[in-house]
C-alpha positions in Angstrom: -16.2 12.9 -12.1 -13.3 12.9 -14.8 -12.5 9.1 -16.0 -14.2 6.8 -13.0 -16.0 5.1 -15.2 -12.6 4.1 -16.9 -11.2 3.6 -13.6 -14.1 1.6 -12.3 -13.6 -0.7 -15.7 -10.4 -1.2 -15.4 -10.1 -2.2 -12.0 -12.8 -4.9 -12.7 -10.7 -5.7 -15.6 -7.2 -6.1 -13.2 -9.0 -8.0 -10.9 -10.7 -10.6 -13.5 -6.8 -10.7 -14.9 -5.2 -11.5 -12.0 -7.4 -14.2 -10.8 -6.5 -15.2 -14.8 -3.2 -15.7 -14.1 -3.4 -17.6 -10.9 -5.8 -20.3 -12.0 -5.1 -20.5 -15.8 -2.7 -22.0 -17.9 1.1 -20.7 -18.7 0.1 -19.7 -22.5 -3.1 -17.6 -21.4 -1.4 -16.5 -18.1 1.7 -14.4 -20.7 -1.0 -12.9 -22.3 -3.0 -11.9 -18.9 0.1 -10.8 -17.8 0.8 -8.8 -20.5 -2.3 -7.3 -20.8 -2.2 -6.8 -16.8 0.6 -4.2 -17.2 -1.5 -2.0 -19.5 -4.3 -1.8 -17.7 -2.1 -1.2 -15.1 -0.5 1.6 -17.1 -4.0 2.9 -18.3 -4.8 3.3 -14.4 -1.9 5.4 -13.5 -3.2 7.3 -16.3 -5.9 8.7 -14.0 -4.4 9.4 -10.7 -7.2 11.4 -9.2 -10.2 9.2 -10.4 -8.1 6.2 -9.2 -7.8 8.0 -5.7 -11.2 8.7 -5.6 -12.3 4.8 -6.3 -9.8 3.7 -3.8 -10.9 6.2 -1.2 -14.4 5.6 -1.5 -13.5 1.3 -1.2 -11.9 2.5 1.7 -14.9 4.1 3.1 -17.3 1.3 2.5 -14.5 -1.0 3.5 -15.0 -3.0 0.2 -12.2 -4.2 -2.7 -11.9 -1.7 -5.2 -13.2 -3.6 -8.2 -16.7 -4.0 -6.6 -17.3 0.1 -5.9 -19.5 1.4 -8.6 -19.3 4.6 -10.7 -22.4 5.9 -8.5 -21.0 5.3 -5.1 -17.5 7.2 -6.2 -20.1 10.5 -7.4 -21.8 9.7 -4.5 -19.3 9.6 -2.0 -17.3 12.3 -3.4 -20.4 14.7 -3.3 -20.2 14.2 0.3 -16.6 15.8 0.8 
């Protein structure tokens, strides 16, 4: 499926950031932030692999950043 693995990445990646900038100090939380925003950029960059993560989180009624590549190709096969 076209760019999950990216999507899966960088969901991890979002997640690992935002806890970042809720326990960590102000100088590393501008720079989490910062990068925050492009990863959240990169993400809209892929709307339908980004669906497809989210809808299959949905499914197994888990947090997005924990679904893996194979359970998206998985899942999707099913449709």
């Amino acid at each position: 499926m076209e760019n999950v693995t990216e999507v899966v990445a960088l969901l991890r990646k979002q997640a690992e950031l935002q806890s970042q900038i809720e326990n960590g100090d102000t100088g590393s939380a501008i720079d989490a932030e910062q990068e925050l925003d492009r990863t959240r950029r990169r993400l809209t960059a892929h709307p339908h692999a980004l669906k497809a993560v989210l809808h299959t989180a949905r499914a197994l009624r888990r947090s997005p950043e924990t679904v893996t590549v194979r359970e998206v190709t998985e899942f999707a096969g099913q449709d």
